[in-house]
C-alpha positions as CSV (number, residue, x, y, z in Angstrom):
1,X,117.3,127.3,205.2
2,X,118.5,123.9,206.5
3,X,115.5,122.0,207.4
4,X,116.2,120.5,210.6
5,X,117.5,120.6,214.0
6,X,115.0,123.9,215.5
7,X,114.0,123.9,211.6
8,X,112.7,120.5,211.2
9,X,108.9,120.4,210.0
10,X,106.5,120.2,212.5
11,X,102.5,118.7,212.9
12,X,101.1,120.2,216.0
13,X,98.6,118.9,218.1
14,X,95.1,119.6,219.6
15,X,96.3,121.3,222.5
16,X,98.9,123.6,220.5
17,X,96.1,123.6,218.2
18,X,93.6,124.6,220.3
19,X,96.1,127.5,222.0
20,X,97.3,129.0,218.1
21,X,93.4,129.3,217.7
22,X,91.9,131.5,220.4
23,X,95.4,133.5,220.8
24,X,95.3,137.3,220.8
25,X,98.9,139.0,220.1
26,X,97.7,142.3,219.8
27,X,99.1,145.9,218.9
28,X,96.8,148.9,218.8
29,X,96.0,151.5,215.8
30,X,94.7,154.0,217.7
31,X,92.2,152.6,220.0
32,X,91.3,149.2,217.3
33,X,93.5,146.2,218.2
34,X,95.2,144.4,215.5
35,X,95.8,140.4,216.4
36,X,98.6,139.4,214.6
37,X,97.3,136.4,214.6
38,X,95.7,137.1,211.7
39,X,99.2,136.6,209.6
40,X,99.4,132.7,210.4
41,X,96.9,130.5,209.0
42,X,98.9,127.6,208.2
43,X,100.4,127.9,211.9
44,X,97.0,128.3,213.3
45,X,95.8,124.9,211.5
46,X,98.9,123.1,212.7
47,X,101.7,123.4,209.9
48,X,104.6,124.7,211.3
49,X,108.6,124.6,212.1
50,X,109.7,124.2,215.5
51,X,110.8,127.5,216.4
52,X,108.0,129.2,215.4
53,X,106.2,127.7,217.9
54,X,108.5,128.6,221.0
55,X,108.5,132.0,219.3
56,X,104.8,132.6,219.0
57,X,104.6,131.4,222.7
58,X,106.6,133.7,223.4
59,X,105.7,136.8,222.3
60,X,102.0,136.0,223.5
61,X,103.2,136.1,226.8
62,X,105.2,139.7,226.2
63,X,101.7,141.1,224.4
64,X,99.8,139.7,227.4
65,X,101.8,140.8,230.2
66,X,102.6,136.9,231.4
67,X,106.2,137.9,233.1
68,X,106.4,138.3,236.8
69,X,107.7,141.8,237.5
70,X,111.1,140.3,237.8
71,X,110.5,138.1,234.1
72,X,112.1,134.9,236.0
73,X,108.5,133.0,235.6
74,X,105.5,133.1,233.4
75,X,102.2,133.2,235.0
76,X,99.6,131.2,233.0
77,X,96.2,133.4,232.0
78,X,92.9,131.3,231.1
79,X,94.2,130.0,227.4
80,X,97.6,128.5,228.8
81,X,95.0,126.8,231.7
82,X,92.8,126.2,228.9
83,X,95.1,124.5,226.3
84,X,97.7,123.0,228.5
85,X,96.4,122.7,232.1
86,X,92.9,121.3,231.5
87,X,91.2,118.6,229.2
88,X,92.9,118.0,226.5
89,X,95.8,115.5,227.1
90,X,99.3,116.0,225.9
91,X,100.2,113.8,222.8
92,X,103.2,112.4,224.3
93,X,104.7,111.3,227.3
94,X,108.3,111.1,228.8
95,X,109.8,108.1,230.1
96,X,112.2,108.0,232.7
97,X,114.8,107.7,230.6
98,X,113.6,111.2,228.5
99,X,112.1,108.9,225.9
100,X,108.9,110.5,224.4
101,X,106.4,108.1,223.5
102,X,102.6,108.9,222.3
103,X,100.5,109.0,225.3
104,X,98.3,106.0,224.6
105,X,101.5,104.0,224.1
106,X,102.6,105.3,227.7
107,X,98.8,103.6,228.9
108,X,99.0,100.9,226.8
109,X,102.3,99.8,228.4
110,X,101.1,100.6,232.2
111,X,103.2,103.1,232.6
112,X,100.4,105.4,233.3
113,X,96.3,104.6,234.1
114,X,94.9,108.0,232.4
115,X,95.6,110.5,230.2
116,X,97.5,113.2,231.2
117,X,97.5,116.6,230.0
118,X,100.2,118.6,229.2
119,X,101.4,120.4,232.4
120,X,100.7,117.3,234.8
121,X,103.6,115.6,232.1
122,X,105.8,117.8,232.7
123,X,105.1,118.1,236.9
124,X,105.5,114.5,236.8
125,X,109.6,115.0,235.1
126,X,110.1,117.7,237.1
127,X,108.1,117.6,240.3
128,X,110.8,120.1,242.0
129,X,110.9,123.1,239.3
130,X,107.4,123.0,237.9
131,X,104.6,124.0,239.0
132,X,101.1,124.8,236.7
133,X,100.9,128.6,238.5
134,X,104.3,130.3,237.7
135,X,106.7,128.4,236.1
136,X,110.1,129.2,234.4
137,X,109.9,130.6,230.8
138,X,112.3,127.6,229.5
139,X,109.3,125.3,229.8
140,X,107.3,126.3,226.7
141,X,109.9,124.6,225.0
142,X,108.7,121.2,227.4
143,X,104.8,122.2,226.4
144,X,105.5,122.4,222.5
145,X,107.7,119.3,222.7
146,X,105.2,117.4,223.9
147,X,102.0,118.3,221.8
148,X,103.9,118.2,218.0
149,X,104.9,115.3,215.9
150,X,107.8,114.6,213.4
151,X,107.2,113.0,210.3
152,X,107.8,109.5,212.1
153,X,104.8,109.9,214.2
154,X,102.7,111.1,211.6
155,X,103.6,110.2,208.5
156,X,100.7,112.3,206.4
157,X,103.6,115.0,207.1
158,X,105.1,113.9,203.8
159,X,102.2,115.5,201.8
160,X,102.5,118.9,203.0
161,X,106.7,118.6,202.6
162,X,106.2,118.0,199.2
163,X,103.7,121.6,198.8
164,X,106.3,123.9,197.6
165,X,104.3,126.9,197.9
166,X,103.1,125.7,201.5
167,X,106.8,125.3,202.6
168,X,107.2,128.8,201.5
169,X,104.4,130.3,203.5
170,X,105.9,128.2,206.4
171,X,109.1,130.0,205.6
172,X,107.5,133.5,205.5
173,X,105.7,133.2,208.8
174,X,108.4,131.4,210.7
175,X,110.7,134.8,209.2
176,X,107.5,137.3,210.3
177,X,107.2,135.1,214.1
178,X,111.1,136.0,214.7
179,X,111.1,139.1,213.8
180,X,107.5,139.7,215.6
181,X,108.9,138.3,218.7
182,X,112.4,140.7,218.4
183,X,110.3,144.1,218.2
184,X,107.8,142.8,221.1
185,X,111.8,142.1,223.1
186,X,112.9,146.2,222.0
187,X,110.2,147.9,222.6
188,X,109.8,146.0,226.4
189,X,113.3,147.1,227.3
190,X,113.3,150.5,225.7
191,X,110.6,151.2,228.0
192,X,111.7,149.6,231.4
193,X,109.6,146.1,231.2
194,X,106.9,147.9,232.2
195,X,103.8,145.8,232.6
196,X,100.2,147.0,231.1
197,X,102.6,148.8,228.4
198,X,100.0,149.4,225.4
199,X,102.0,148.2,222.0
200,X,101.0,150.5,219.3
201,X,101.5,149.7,215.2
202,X,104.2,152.7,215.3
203,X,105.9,151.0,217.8
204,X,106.0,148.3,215.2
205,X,106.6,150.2,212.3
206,X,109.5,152.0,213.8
207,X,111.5,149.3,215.2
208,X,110.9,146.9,212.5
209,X,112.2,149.7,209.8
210,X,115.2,151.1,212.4
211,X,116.0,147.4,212.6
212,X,116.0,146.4,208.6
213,X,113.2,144.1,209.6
214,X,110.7,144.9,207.3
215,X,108.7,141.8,207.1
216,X,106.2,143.2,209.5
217,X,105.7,146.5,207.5
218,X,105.0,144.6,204.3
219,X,102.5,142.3,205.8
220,X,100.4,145.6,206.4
221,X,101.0,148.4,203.9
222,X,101.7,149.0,200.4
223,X,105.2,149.5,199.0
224,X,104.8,153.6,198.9
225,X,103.8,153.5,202.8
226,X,107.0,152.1,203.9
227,X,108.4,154.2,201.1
228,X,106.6,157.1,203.7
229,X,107.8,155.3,207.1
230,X,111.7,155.0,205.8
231,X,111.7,158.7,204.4
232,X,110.6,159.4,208.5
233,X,112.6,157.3,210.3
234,X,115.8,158.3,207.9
235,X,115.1,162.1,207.9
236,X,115.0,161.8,204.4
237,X,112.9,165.6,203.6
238,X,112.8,165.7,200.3
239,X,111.6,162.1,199.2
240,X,109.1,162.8,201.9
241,X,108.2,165.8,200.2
242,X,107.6,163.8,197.1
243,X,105.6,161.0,198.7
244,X,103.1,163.2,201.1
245,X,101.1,163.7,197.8
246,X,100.5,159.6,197.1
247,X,98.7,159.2,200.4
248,X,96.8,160.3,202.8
249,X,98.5,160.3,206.2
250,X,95.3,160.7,208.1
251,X,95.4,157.0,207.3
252,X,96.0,154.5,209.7
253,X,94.9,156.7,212.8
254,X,97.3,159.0,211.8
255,X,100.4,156.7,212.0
256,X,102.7,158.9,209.6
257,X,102.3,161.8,212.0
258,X,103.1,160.0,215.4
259,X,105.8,158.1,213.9
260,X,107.5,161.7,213.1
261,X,107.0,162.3,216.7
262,X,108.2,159.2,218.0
263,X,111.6,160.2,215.5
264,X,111.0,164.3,216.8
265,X,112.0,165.8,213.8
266,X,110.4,169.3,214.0
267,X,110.0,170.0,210.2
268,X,109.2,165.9,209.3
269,X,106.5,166.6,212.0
270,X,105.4,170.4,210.7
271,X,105.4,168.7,206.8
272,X,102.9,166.2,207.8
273,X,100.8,168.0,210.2
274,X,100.4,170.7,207.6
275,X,99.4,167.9,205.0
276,X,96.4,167.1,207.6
277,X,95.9,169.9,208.0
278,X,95.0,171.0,204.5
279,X,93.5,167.9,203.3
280,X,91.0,168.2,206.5
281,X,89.7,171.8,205.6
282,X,89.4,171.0,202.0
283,X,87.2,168.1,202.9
284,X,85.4,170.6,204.8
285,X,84.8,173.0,202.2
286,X,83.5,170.3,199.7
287,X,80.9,168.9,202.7
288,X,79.8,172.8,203.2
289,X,79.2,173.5,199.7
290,X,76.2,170.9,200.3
291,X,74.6,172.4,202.4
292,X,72.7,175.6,203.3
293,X,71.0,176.5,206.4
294,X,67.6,177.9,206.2
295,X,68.1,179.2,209.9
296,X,70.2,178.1,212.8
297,X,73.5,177.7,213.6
298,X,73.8,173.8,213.2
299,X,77.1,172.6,211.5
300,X,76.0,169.5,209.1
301,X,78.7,169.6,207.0
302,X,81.6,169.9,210.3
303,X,79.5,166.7,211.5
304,X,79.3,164.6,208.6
305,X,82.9,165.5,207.8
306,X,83.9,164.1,211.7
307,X,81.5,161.0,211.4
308,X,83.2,160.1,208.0
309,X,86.6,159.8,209.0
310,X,85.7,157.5,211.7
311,X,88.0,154.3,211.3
312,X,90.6,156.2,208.7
């Protein structure tokens, strides 16, 4: 990877800082959301390469619905008010002549009395297309430019360049942002750009194994689950066969199973249901065996059996 141009090393500010922070991206397992979020520490303290920021942005406005119905405009919720529309001023400033300087500099010289944040600097270049409401989707790429800094602005930079393993991790979560980003952009059109869509983790699984994108997947299981998931998705009977054994697919909320019916393969789907199936009643019959009634008609063992599967 050539480390420059929408590649070149990054140092974000407070108020990208502040957004990367308190961001939800969430798919659902079941009914428990998954932020995904969770995958990007070093963005979330600031450490990043430029794309990855547009990216991120951009798939947070695709998991929380930010597109007018015609996806011309983004509408801001509370966090893009929050980060970029409030407080916290915007590290730099553009000149008339689309010279970005650091905001102080821009007070310093009297260009400016105050602070500004970050969408009255871009109103004030672009007073007829902006405006802090709805505003087109190409100006994210305006809110990260002005909140990070290159290594000439802030020369402690160098440190983390030289970090091999960091500039790995920066690789790996710039990879896992893209491809992230792609599934969110698949599974909005597969299903009309409908708003209020609920993205689920086999949305995720399926489209990032169909695609050969499967950073996601190994961010979340273990080698034989996506083993499982590309026996599914490929039709691939007999190394399913094989693999059903090794897990549990009760796991996960059941993800094997509804993947097979996202793929509707009736005998993937019967092969798996089965596997519940059995694995449920024998569970069953191992809770019974501890327990006898004395009288009644209570089920312990049908109860305790339910309560402990919660969150499998």
């Amino acid at each position: 990877m050539n480390f420059d141009g929408i590649n070149t090393p990054v140092y974000c500010g407070q108020s990208i800082r502040y957004f990367l922070s308190h961001a939800s991206i969430n798919i659902y397992q079941g009914q428990i959301p998954i932020n995904l979020m969770k995958f990007f520490p070093h963005l979330k303290q600031g450490y990043a390469l430029r794309r990855s920021l547009t990216s991120i942005m951009a798939a947070y406005t695709h998991a929380n619905y930010l597109h007018d119905p015609n996806r011309k405009f983004i509408i801001p919720d509370k966090l893009f008010i929050e980060s970029f529309g409030s407080d916290i001023p915007s590290e730099f400033y553009i000149t008339n002549n689309q010279t970005r300087i650091l905001m102080q500099t821009a007070i310093d010289k009297g260009l400016i009395s105050n602070s500004l944040n970050t969408f009255q600097s871009i109103k004030l270049r672009y007073p007829d297309t902006f405006y802090s409401d709805k505003f087109p989707s190409y100006f994210i790429n305006s809110m990260c430019g002005l909140n990070y800094y290159f290594k000439e602005q802030w020369p402690q930079i160098n440190d983390y360049l030289q970090n091999e393993h960091l500039w790995q991790q920066l690789i790996i979560e710039t990879n896992l942002i893209d491809e992230i980003c792609h599934i969110y952009l698949l599974i909005l059109r597969q299903n009309g750009w409908l708003s209020n869509y609920k993205f689920t983790l086999t949305d995720f699984i399926f489209f990032s194994i169909k695609e050969g994108r499967s950073l996601f997947c190994q961010h979340l299981f273990e080698n034989k689950w996506i083993d499982v998931f590309n026996a599914i998705i490929n039709e691939d009977i007999d190394k399913l066969l094989l693999l059903v054994g090794e897990i549990d697919p009760r796991s996960y909320s059941n993800v094997a199973y509804h993947l097979a019916l996202k793929r509707h393969n009736r005998y993937i789907i019967d092969i798996l249901s089965y596997n519940i199936i059995q694995r449920t009643w024998y569970e069953r019959q191992v809770f019974s065996c501890c327990f006898e009634l004395l009288m009644g008609y209570d089920t312990p063992a049908k109860e305790i059996h339910i309560y402990s599967r919660i969150g499998f």
